[in-house]
C-alpha positions as semicolon CSV with decimal commas, in nm:
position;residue;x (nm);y (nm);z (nm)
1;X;0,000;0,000;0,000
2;X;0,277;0,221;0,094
3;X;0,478;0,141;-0,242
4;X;0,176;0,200;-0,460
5;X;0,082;0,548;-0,238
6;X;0,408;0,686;-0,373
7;X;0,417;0,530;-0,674
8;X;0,105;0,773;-0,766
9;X;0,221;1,036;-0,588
10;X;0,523;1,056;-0,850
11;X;0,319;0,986;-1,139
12;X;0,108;1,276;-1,077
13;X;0,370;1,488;-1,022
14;X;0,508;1,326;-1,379
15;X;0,177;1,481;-1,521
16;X;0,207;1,824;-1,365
17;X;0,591;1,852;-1,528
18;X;0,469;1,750;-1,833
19;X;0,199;1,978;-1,874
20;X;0,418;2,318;-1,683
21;X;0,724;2,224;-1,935
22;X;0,661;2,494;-2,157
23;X;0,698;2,730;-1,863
24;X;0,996;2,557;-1,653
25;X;1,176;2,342;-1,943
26;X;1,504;2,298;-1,766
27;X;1,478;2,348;-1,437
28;X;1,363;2,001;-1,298
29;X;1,352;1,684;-1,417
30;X;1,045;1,503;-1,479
31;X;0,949;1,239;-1,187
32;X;0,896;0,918;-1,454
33;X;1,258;0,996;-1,531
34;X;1,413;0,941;-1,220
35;X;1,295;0,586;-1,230
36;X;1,507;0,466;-1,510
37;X;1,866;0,450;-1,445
38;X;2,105;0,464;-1,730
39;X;2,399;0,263;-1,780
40;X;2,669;0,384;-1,542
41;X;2,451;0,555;-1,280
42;X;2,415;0,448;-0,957
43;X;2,148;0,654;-0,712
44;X;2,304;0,564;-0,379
45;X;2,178;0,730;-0,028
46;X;2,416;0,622;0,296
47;X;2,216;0,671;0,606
48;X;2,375;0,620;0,943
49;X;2,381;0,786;1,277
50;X;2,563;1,186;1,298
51;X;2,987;1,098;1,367
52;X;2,932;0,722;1,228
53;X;3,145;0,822;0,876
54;X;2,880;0,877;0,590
55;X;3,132;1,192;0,501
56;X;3,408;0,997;0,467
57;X;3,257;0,701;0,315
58;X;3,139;0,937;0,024
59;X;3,431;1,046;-0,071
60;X;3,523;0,691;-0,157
61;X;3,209;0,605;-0,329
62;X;3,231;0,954;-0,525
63;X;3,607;0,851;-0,636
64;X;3,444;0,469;-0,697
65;X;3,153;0,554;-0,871
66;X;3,167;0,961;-1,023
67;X;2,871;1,005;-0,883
68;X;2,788;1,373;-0,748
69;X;2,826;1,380;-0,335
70;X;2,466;1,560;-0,218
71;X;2,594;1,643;0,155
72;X;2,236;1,785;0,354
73;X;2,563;1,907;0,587
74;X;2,754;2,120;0,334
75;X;2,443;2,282;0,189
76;X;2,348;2,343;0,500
77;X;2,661;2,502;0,585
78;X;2,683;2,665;0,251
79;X;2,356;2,852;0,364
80;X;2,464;3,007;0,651
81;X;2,813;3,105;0,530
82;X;2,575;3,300;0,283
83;X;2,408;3,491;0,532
84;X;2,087;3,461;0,420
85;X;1,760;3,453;0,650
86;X;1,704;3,102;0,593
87;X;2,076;3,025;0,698
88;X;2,021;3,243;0,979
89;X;1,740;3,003;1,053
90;X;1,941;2,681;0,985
91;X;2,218;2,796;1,203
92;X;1,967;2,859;1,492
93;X;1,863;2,486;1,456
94;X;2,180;2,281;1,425
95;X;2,342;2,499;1,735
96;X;2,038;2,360;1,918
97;X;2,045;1,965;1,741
98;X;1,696;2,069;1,571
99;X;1,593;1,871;1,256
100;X;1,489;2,158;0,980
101;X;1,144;2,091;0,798
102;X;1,114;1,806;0,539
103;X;1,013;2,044;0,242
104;X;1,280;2,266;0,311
105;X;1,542;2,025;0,315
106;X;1,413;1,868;0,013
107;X;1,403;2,188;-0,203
108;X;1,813;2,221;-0,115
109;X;1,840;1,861;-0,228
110;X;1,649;1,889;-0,539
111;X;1,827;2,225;-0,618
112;X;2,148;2,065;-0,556
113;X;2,111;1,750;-0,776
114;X;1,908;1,962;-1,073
115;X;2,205;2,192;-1,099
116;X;2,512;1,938;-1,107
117;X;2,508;1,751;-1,475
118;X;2,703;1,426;-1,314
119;X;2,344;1,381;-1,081
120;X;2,195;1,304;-1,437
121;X;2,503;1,130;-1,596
122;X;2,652;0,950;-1,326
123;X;2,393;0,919;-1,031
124;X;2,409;1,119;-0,687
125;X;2,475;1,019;-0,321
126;X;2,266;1,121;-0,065
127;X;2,453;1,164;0,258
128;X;2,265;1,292;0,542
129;X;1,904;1,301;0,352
130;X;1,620;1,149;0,437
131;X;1,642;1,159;0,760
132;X;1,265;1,109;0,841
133;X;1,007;0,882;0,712
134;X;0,843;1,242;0,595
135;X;1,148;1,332;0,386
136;X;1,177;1,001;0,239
137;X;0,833;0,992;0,152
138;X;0,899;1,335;0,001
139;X;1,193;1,219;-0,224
140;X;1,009;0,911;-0,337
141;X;0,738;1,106;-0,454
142;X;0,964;1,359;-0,640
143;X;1,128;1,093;-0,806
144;X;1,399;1,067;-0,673
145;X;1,458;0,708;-0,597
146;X;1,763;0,523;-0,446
147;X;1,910;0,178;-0,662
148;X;2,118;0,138;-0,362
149;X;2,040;0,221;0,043
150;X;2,321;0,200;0,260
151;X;2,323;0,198;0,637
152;X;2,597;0,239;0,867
153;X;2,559;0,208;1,221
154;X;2,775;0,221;1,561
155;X;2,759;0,248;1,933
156;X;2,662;0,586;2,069
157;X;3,042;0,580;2,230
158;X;3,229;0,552;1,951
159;X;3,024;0,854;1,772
160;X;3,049;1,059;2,008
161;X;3,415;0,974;2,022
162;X;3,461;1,055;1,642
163;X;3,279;1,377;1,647
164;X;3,480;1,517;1,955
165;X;3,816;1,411;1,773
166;X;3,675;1,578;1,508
167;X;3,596;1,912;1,644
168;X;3,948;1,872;1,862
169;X;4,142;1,800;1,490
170;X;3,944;2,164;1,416
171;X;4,048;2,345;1,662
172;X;4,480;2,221;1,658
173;X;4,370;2,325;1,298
174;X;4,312;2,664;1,407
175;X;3,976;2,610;1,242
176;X;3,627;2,664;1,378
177;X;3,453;2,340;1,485
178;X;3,140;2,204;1,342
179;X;2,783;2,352;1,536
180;X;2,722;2,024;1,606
181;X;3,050;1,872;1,763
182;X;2,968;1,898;2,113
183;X;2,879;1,607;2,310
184;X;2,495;1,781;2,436
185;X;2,448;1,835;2,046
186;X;2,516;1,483;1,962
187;X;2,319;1,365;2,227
188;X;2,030;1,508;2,072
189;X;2,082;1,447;1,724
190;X;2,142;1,055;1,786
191;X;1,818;1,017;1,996
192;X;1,680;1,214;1,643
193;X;1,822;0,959;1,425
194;X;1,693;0,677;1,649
195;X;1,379;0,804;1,710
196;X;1,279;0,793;1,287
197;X;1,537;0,538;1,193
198;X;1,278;0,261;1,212
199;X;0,994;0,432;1,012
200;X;1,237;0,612;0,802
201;X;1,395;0,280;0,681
202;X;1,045;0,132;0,672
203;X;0,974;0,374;0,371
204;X;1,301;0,351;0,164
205;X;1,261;-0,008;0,202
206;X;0,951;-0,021;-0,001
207;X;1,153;0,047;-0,333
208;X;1,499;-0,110;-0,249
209;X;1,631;-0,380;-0,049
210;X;1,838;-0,170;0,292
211;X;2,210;-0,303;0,368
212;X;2,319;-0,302;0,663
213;X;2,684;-0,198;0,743
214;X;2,928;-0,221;1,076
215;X;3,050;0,110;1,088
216;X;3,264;0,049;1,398
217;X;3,580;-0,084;1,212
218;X;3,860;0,121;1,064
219;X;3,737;0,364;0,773
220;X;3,883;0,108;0,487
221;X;3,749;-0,201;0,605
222;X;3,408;-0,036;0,645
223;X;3,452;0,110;0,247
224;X;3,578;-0,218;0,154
225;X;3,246;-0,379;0,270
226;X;3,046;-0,109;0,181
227;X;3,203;-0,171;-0,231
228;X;3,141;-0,549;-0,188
229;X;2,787;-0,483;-0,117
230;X;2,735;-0,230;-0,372
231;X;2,866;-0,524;-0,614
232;X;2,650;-0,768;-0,510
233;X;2,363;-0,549;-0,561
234;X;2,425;-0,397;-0,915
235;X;2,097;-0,268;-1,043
236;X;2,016;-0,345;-1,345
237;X;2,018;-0,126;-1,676
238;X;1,794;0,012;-1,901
């Protein structure tokens, strides 16, 4: 029921594009396209707790695969280096471990992946998007629609480790750390992610098949088993 809810949420979407292309003819793509994925392209989203290594497991798979890197963190982050009122408003909400609405999340995503030509030639990676069952919904019905769904996971201990070695590796850096690298932050955000992991994953895994990954071992044994998986579940081609 859930499948086929989305499935005609996107194909009415498909219908609006078609009949608004006159007016916006290259600004999105249409929904029906999404679901066709050309030889080469992979559509990959790694979901995983806040400090558990989607970052650096992208840059792998973007090396691996040439597929554009869609970071919710860097757009994010991009925004409020702008100084715009909606960074000012994203800002306010990571300093305080908020999650930001689903439709405005999705319209950075969207924006992101219409504007890069490799999201269309090569595939995109969704690192830190959906992370709620409303978002994924959201994409879905877009059409935007994963061939592979990755998910890493680890103790609360050893996140919590990474992300204060990470904001410690900042500062010896002389660089400003993250919003969100401090331990009350984290706190939050992984009782977030836990709270919509289930129904979150319940949704994705309507379309695609969710792999499970130990993210507690070294960062190249976890991309090693992360590429064997991705392998052994090559989509196939149209």
């Amino acid at each position: 029921m859930l499948r086929l809810l989305v499935l005609s949420h996107a194909l009415l979407r498909t219908g609006h594009a078609s009949r608004d292309s006159r007016h916006r003819r290259g600004k999105e793509p249409r929904a029906r396209e999404q679901w066709e994925l050309a030889e080469g392209q992979h559509n990959i989203v790694l979901f995983g707790p806040p400090g558990v290594g989607k970052g650096s497991q992208s840059d792998g798979l973007v090396r691996r695969y040439g597929v554009c890197h869609v970071s919710t963190g860097e757009l994010l982050r991009a925004e409020i280096e702008g100084g715009s009122a909606l960074g000012k408003q994203v800002q306010q909400a990571i300093a305080r471990g908020q999650l930001l609405p689903d439709w405005m999340m999705l319209r950075l995503v969207r924006r992101r992946i219409n504007r890069d030509k490799r999201c269309q030639s090569h595939g995109w990676l969704l690192d830190g998007f959906p992370r709620t069952a409303g978002q994924a919904l959201a994409m879905l019905s877009a059409g935007l629609v994963p061939h592979h769904i990755v998910t890493l996971n680890a103790s609360s201990a050893t996140l919590i480790a990474r992300a204060l070695g990470r904001a410690e590796i900042a500062r010896r850096a002389g660089k400003a750390p993250r919003l969100d690298d401090n331990k009350e932050t984290l706190l939050k955000r992984i009782a977030q992610y836990e709270s919509n992991k289930a129904a979150t994953l319940r949704v994705l895994s309507t379309f695609m098949h969710v792999n499970f990954i130990d993210g507690e071992p070294s960062r190249e044994v976890v991309g090693e088993a992360i590429a064997r998986t991705l392998k052994a579940t090559e989509p196939s081609t149209v």
